[in-house]
N, C-alpha and C positions, 0 to 999 in steps of 0.2 A: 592324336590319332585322327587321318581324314574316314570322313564322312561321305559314304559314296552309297548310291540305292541304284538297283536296278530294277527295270520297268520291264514286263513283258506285256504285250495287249491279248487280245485276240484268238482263243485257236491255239495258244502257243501249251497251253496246260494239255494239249494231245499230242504233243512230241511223241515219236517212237509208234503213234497209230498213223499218222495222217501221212501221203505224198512222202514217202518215203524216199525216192527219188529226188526230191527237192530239199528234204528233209535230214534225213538220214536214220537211222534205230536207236540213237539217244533221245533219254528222255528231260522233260523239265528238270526237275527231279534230279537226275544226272549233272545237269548242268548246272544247278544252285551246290552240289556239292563239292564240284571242282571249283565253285567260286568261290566258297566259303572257306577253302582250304587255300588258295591265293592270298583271299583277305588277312586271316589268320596270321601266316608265313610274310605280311608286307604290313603288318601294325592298321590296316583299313576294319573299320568299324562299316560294313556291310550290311545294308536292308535288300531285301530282295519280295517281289511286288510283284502276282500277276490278277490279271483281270479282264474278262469277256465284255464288261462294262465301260463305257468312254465315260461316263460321270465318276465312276470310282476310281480311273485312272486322272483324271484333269483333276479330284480331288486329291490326290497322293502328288501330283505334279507342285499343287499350289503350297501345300505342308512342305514339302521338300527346302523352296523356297526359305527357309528360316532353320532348317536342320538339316542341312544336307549341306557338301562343299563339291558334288560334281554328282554327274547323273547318265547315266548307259538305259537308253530305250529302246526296247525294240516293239514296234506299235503294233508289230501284223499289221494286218489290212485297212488300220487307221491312219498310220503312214500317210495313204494316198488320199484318203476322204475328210480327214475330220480336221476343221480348222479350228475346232473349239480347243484340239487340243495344240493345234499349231499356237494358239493364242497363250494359252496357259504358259506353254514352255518359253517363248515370246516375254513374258514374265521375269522368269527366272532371273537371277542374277549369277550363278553356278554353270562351271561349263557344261556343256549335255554333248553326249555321243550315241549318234544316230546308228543303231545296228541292227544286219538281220541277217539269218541263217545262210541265204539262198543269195547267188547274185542277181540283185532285181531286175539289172539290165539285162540280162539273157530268158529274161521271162517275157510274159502278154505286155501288152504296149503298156497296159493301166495302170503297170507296175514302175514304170518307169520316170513318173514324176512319184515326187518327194514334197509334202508340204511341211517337213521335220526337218531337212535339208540345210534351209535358209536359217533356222535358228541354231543350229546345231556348230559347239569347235569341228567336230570332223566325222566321217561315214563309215563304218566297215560293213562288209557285205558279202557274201560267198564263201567265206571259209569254216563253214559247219560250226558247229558248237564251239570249235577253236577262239571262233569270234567276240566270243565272252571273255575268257581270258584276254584276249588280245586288245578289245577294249578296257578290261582292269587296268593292265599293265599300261596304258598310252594315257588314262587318268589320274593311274598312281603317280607315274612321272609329271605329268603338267601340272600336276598339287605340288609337286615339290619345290 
């Protein structure tokens, strides 16, 4: 059975409240249970992770490392600032797919660099909570 965790950072535990426009009216919440039903239905042994915290996420980065066989993050607004975590995942030996709700390139310029980017197999971005699934499915397959 692979081993796959997904990371959310930031902001993202207010799904359904925040920028709805950007966002959409799912919640977290929502969205770990459409994953967990993937997982379930594809044999994937599923952690799911979120955190307002960059030290508690760079520590769940670094554990992953040793029990984990791929990794779907989506950092919010760590993404663009934190190279502590760019470092950690830098780390990894497991592939990592960089995801996030909104397409960042049609947003504020600041959104527009990536320091998750460079470590990351591959990016999804703008297709709404869809994006979850659709990174599963693009991990379950490159595990196989």
């Amino acid at each position: 059975m692979k081993k796959i965790i997904i990371l959310n950072g930031p902001n993202l535990n207010l799904l359904g409240e925040r920028e709805k426009n950007q966002y959409g009216n799912f919640t977290l919440e929502e969205i770990e249970i459409s994953c967990k039903e993937f997982a379930k239905k594809n044999q994937i042994e599923l952690t799911l992770f979120q955190s307002n915290v960059e030290g508690e996420l760079i520590e769940k980065i670094q554990k992953s490392r040793k029990d984990q066989d791929g990794m779907v993050i989506n950092a919010g607004g760590y993404t663009h600032t934190s190279v502590a975590i760019h470092d950690a995942l830098k780390i990894l030996k497991i592939p990592i797919i960089e995801l996030h709700i909104s397409n960042i390139y049609n947003r504020e310029e600041f959104r527009h660099k990536s320091l998750i980017s460079k470590v990351a197999k591959g990016v999804i971005c703008g297709f709404g909570s869809e994006g979850y699934i659709m990174a599963l499915e693009a991990m379950n397959k490159y595990l196989k």
